[in-house]
C-alpha positions in Angstrom: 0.0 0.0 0.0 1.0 3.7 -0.5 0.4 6.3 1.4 0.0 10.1 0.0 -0.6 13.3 1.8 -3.8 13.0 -0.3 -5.0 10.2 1.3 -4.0 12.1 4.2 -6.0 14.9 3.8 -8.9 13.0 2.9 -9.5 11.0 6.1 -8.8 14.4 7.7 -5.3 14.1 9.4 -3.9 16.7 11.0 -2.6 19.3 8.5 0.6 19.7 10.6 1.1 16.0 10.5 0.3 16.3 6.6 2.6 18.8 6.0 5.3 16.8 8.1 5.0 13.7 6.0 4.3 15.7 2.2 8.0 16.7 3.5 9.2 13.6 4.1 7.4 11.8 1.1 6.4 14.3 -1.2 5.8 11.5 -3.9 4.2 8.9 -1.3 5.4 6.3 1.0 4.9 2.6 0.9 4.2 1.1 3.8 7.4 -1.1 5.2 9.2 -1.2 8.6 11.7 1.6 7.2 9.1 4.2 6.5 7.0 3.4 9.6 10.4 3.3 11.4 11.3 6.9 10.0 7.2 8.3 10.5 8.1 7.5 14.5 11.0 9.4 14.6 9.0 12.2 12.9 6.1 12.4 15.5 3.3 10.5 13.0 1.4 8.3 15.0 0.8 4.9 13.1 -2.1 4.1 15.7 -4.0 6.5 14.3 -3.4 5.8 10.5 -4.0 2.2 11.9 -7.6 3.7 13.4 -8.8 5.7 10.5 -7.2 3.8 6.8 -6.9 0.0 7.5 -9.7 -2.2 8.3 -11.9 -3.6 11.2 -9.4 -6.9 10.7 -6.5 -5.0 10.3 -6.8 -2.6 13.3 -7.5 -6.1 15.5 -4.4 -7.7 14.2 -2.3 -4.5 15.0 -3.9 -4.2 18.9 -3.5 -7.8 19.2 0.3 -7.3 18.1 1.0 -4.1 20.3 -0.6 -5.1 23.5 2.4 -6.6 25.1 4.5 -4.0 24.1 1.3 -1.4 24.7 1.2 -2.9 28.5 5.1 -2.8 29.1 5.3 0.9 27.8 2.4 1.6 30.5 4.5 -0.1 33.0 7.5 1.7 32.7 6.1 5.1 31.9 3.6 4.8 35.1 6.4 6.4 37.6 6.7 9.1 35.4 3.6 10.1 34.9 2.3 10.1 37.6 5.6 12.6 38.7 4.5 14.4 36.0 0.6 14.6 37.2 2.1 15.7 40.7 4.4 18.6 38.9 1.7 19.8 36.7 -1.6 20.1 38.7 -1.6 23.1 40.7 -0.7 24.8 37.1 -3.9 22.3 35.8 -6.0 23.4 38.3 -5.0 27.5 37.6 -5.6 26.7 34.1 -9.0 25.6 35.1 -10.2 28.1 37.2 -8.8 31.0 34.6 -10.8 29.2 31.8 -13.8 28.7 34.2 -13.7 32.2 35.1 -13.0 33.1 31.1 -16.0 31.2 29.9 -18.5 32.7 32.7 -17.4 36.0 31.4 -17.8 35.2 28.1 -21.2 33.6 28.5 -22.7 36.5 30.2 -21.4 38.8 27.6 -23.0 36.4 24.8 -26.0 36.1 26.8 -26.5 39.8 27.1 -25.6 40.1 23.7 -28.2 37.8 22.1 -31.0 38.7 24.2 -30.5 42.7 23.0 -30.5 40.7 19.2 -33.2 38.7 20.2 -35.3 41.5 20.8 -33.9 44.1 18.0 -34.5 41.1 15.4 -38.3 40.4 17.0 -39.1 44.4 16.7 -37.8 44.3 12.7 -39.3 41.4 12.2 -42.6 42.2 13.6 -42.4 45.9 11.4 -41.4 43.6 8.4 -44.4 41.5 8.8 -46.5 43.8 9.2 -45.8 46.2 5.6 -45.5 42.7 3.8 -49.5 41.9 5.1 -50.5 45.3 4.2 -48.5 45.1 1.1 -49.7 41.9 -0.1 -53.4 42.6 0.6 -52.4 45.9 -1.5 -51.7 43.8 -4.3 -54.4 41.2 -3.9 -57.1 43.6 -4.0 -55.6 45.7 -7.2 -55.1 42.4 -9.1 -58.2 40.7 -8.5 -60.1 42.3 -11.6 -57.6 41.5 -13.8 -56.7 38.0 -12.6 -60.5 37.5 -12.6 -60.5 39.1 -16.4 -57.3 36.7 -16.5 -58.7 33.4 -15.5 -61.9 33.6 -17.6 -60.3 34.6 -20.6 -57.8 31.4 -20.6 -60.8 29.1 -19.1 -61.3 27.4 -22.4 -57.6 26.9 -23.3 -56.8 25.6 -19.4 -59.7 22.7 -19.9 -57.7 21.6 -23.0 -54.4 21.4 -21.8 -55.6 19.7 -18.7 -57.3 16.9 -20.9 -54.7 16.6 -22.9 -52.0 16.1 -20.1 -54.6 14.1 -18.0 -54.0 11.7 -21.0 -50.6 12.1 -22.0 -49.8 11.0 -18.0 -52.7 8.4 -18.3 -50.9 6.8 -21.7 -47.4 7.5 -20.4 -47.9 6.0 -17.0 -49.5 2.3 -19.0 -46.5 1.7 -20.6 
C-alpha cells in the first residue's frame, strides 16, 4: 500500500502531520518497517493511521500485536507520569479556574448580547411583517379584476391542456 498526503488529507489528518509527511514523502510512502520506522522518529502516529485507513481486521491484528509492548510501555512510563501529574496540577488546576472564570465571562457577555438581538430582530421582524401583510393585501385587492378578467379569458384553453395532459400521463404511466 501507498500512502500520499492526499489520502491524508482525505481521512482528515492533521494538516501539521500532513505537512510533516508531504516533507518527508512528497511523492508517497509505501508502507514497510523503514518508512514506519522513519514516521516514528518524525512524531506521525501509526495508531491513528492504523484507526482511521486500514480495516476492522487489520486494526485487530495491529492491537493484538501491540498489546504486550502497549502494557510494558504503560509499566515503565507509570512512575513518570504520575511525577508528572504531581508537577503539573496546581498549574492544571489554575488553568481551570482561569478558563472557568473566562467562559463565565464570556457567556454573560453572549448572553446579554443575544437577548438585545433577540429583541432588535423580533421588533424588525414584527415591522417587516406587518408592511409585507399590508403590502400583499395591497396587491391582492388591485389584481383581483384583472386575474378574474385573466382566469376567464384562458378558461377554455386551461380545460384543453388539462385533458390533454390528463391523458398524456394516463398513456405514459401504462406503458
Amino acid at each position: 500500500m501507498k500512502v500520499t498526503a492526499k489520502i491524508l488529507t482525505e481521512v482528515k489528518a492533521c494538516p501539521s502531520q500532513v505537512n510533516i509527511f508531504a516533507k518527508e514523502w512528497p511523492r508517497g510512502a509505501t508502507v514497510n518497517l523503514k518508512n514506519a520506522r522513519r514516521a516514528l522518529k518524525l512524531g506521525l502516529s501509526l495508531s491513528w493511521f492504523v484507526k482511521r485507513i486500514m480495516s476492522a481486521a487489520a486494526r485487530k491484528t495491529y492491537d493484538e500485536a501491540t498489546a504486550a509492548a502497549r502494557k510494558t510501555y504503560d509499566e515503565a512510563t507509570e512512575p513518570a507520569r504520575k511525577t508528572y501529574d504531581k508537577a503539573t496540577a496546581a498549574a492544571w488546576k489554575a488553568y481551570d479556574e482561569a478558563l472557568t472564570s473566562a467562559r463565565k465571562a464570556y457567556e454573560e457577555a453572549y448572553l446579554a448580547a443575544r437577548k438585545a438581538y433577540d429583541e432588535a430582530y423580533q421588533a424588525a421582524w414584527k415591522a417587516y411583517d406587518e408592511a409585507y401583510q399590508a403590502a400583499w393585501k395591497a396587491y391582492q385587492e388591485a389584481t383581483e379584476p384583472a386575474r378574474k378578467t385573466y382566469d376567464e379569458a384562458i378558461a377554455p384553453a386551461r380545460k384543453a391542456y388539462n385533458e390533454a395532459t390528463a391523458a398524456a400521463f394516463v398513456s405514459v404511466f401504462r406503458q
